[in-house]
C-alpha positions, 0 to 999 in steps of 0.5 A: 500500500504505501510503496510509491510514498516516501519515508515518513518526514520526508517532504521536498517540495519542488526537488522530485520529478514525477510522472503525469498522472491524473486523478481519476474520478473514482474507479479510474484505476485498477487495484491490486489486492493484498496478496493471497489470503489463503491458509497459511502454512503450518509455521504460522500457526504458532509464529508470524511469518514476519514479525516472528511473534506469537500469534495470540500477540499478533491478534491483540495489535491488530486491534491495538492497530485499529484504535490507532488508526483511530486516534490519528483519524480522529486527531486530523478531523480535529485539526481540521485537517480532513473533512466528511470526503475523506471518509467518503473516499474510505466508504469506495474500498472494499474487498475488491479494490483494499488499496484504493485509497492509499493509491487515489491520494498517493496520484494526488500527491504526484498531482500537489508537488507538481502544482507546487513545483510550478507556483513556485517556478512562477513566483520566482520570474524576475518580470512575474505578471501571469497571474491567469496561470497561477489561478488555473493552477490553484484552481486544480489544487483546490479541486483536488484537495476537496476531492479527497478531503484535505480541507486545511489545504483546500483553504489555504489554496483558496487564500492564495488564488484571493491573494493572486486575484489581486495581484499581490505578489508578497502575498502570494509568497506567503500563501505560497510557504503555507500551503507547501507546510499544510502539503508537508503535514498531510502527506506525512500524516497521511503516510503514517494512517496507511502504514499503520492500516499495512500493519493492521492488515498484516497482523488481521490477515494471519488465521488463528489456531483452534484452542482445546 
């Protein structure tokens, strides 16, 4: 699930080069699954193929797991960080497609950096005047965060298209640096929601013996 996402902290913003990708409207994509799902080995009744724990434990952090996921969803609805699409956006996985989310934000994330590489690039123009073409990019960038519930830089997005509307460039570099901070924040967290969800997974996926 979060192989095409960096390593938690990492965020540089304009220095990665990604492939265009666009964002599909819901289904646009195929998934691929988590792997076969059928009974495992006779080893893994007694230990988990990876983590070399015993299976009760594993048992146990898969609900430990759950509540954290839990916990950090519920900390970004009060920083108001995400908002009700998000939970839309998870109401879409099912069984079918079991990474459907991690890859819909992961395309958006390719999506941001380049919006983001180009605001920046604009802004730094000695003779800056095309303020049309850094609307059209906010415009995406608001469309894109509403549409997998990043509120916080749906807003901040907002701000900036207000501040190049009128033709304020200072106030287009600020909205500039805090909008590449709200980017940072969600991605980090959002990478963080699906490791976590990878563990769980893990660790719920694994049979249980029968106990006498």
């Amino acid at each position: 699930m979060t192989d095409m996402l960096p390593a938690a902290g990492s965020c540089r913003v304009g220095l990665m080069s990604q492939r265009r990708i666009n964002l599909p409207q819901q289904t646009a994509r195929e998934v691929t699954g988590y792997g076969d799902r059928r009974s495992p080995p006779p080893a893994l009744l007694c230990r988990g193929s990876k983590t070399g724990l015993p299976v009760w434990m594993l048992g146990l952090g898969a609900d430990r797991l759950r509540a954290d996921m839990n916990r950090l969803l519920a900390l970004l609805f009060h920083q108001g960080v995400l908002d009700e699409q998000f939970l839309q956006l998870q109401q879409l996985q099912d069984e079918s497609s079991p990474n459907f989310v991690s890859e819909v934000v992961n395309i958006y994330f390719h999506e941001s950096e380049k919006l983001l590489r180009n605001l920046r690039g604009l802004l730094m123009e000695r003779e800056f005047s095309d303020y049309k073409k850094m609307g059209i990019h906010l415009n995406q960038f608001v469309g894109s965060s509403s549409s997998i519930g990043a509120k916080r830089v749906r807003n901040v997005c907002v701000a900036f298209r207000a501040a190049s509307e009128q033709n304020n460039r200072a106030g287009c570099f600020r909205a500039l640096e805090l909008l590449e901070h709200e980017y940072c924040y969600l991605k980090n967290k959002l990478h963080e929601l699906f490791q976590i969800e990878q563990q769980r997974v893990l660790a719920a996926g694994i049979r249980y013996p029968m106990q006498n």
